[in-house]
VODRENTI-299504 format. One record per residue (C-alpha): residue in one letter; x, y, z; residue number from 1. Coordinates in steps of 0.2 Angstrom, whole numbers. Layout:
# residues N
@residuo->A	c1->X	c2->Y	c3->Z	num->NUM .
...
//
This chain:
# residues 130
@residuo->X	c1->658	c2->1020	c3->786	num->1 .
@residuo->X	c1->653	c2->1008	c3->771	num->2 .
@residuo->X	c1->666	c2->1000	c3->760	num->3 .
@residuo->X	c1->665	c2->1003	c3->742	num->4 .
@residuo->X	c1->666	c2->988	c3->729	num->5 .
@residuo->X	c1->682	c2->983	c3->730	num->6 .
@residuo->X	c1->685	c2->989	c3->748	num->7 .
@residuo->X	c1->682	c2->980	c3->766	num->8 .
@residuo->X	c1->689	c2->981	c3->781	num->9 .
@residuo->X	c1->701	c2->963	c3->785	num->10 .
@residuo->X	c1->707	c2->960	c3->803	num->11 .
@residuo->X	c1->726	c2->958	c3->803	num->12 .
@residuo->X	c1->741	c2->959	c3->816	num->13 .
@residuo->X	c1->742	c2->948	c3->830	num->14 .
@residuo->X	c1->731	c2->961	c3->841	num->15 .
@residuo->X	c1->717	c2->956	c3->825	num->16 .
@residuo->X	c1->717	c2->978	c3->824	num->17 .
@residuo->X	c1->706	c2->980	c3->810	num->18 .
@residuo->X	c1->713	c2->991	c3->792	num->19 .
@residuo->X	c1->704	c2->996	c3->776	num->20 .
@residuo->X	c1->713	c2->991	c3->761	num->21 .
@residuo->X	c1->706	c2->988	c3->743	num->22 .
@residuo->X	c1->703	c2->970	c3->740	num->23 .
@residuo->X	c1->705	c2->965	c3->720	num->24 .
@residuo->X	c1->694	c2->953	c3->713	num->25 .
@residuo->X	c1->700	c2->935	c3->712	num->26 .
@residuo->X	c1->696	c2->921	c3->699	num->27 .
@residuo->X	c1->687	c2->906	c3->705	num->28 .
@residuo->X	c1->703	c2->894	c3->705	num->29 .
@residuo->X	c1->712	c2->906	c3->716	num->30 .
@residuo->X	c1->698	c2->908	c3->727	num->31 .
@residuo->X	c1->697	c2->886	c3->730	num->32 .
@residuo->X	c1->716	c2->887	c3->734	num->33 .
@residuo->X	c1->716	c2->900	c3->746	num->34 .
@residuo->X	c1->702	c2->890	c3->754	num->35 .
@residuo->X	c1->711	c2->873	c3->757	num->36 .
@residuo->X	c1->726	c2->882	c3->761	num->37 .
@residuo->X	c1->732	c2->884	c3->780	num->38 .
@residuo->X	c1->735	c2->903	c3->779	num->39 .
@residuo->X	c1->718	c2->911	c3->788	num->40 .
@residuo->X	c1->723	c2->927	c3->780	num->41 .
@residuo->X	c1->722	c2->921	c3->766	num->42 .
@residuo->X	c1->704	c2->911	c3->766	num->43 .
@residuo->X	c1->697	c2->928	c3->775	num->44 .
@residuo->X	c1->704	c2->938	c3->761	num->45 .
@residuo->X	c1->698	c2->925	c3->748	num->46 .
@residuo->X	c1->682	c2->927	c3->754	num->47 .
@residuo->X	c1->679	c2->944	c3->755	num->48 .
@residuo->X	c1->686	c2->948	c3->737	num->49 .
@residuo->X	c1->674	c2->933	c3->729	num->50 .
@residuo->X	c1->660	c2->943	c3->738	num->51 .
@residuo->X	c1->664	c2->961	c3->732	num->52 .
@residuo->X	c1->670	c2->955	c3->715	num->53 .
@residuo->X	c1->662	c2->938	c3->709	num->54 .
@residuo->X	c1->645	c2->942	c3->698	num->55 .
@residuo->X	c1->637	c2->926	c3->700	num->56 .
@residuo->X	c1->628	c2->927	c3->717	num->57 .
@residuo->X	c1->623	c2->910	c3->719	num->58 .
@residuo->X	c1->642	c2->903	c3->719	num->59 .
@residuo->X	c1->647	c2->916	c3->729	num->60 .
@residuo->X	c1->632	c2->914	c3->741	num->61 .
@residuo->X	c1->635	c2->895	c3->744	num->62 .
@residuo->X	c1->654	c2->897	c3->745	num->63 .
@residuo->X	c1->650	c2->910	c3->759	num->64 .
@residuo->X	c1->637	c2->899	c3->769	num->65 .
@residuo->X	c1->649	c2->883	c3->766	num->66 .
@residuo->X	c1->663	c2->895	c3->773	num->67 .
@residuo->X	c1->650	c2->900	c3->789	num->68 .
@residuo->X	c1->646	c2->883	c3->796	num->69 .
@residuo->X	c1->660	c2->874	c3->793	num->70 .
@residuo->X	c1->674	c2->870	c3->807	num->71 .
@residuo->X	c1->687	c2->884	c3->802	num->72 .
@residuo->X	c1->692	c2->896	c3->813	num->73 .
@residuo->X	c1->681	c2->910	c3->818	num->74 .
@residuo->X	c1->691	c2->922	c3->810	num->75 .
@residuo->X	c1->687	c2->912	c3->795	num->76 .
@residuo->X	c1->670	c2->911	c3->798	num->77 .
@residuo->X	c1->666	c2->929	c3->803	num->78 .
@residuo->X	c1->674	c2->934	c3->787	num->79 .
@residuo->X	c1->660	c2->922	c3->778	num->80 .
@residuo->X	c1->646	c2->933	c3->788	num->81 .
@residuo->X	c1->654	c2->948	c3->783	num->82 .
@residuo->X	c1->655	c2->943	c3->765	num->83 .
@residuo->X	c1->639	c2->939	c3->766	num->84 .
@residuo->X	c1->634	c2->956	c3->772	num->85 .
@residuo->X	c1->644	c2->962	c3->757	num->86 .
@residuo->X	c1->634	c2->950	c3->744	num->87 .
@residuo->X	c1->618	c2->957	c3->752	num->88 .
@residuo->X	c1->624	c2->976	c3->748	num->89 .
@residuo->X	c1->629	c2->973	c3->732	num->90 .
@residuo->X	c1->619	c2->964	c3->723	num->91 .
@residuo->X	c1->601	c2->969	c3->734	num->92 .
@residuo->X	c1->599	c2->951	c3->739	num->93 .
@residuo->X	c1->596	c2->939	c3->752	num->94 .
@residuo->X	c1->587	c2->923	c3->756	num->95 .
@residuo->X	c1->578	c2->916	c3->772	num->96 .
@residuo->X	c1->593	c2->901	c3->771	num->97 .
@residuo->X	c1->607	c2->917	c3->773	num->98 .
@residuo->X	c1->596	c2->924	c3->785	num->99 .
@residuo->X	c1->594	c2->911	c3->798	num->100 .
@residuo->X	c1->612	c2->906	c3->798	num->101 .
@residuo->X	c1->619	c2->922	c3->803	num->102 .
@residuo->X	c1->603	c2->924	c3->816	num->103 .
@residuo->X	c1->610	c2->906	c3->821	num->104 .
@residuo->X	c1->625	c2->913	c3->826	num->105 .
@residuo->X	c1->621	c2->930	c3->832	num->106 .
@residuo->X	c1->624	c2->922	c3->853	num->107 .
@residuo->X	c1->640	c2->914	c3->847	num->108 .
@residuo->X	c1->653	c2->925	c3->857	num->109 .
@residuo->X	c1->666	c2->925	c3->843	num->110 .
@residuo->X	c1->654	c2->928	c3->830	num->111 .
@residuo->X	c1->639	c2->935	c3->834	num->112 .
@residuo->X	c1->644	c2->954	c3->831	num->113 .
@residuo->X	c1->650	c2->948	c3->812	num->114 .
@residuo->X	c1->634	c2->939	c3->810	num->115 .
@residuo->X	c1->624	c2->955	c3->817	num->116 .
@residuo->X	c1->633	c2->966	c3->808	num->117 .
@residuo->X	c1->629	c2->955	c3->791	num->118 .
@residuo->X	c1->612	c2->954	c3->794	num->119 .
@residuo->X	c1->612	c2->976	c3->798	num->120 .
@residuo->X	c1->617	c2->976	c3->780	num->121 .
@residuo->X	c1->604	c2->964	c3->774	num->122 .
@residuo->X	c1->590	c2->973	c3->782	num->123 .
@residuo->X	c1->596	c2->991	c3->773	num->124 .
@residuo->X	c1->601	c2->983	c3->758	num->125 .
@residuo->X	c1->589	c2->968	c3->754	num->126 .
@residuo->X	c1->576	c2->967	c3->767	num->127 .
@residuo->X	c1->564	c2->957	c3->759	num->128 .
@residuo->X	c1->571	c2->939	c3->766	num->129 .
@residuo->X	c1->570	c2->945	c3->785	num->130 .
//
């Protein structure tokens, strides 16, 4: 089932049992804060509401990619390839940078489903980089 703008799924609860909820949009300062913050909830959220809400693909691309390869916790970084996939639907692009990342990662036994499932959605809904 495919979220609709303003809606993804969010891992939560110590088991990490996965819940729909709306997401609302955040504004770009909100976002940097809940990134150098120590609450992984919170950079997770922060990331897939900048994807579903932020108009300006290019920020929102590179904050995702930054979020991807960096040293956070999985968690973190699957919720980067799924906003990924989420930019990719919504805005009907992708590029061969986005694209090999999430293939990178798609043996990585914490994030290879995330990254699979991101580049699923790219194929559907911006092919062109693949």
């Amino acid at each position: 089932m495919a979220a609709a703008v303003g809606e993804a799924f969010t891992l939560s609860g110590i088991m990490g049992e996965m819940r729909y909820e709306e997401l609302p949009p955040i504004d770009r300062h909100d976002f940097e804060q809940a990134m150098v913050d120590n609450d992984v909830d919170s950079k997770c959220q922060a990331l897939l509401r900048l994807a579903l809400h932020d108009s300006e693909y290019e920020f929102v691309r590179s904050a995702c990619l930054d979020a991807l390869v960096s040293r956070e916790v999985p968690v973190v970084r699957g919720a980067a390839a799924t906003a990924l996939g989420h930019l990719a639907r919504l805005h009907r692009r992708s590029d061969t940078v986005m694209v090999q990342r999430l293939r990178d990662l798609v043996e990585d036994h914490e994030l290879g489903g995330r990254c699979e499932d991101a580049l699923d959605d790219i194929a559907i809904f911006a092919p062109t980089a693949e």
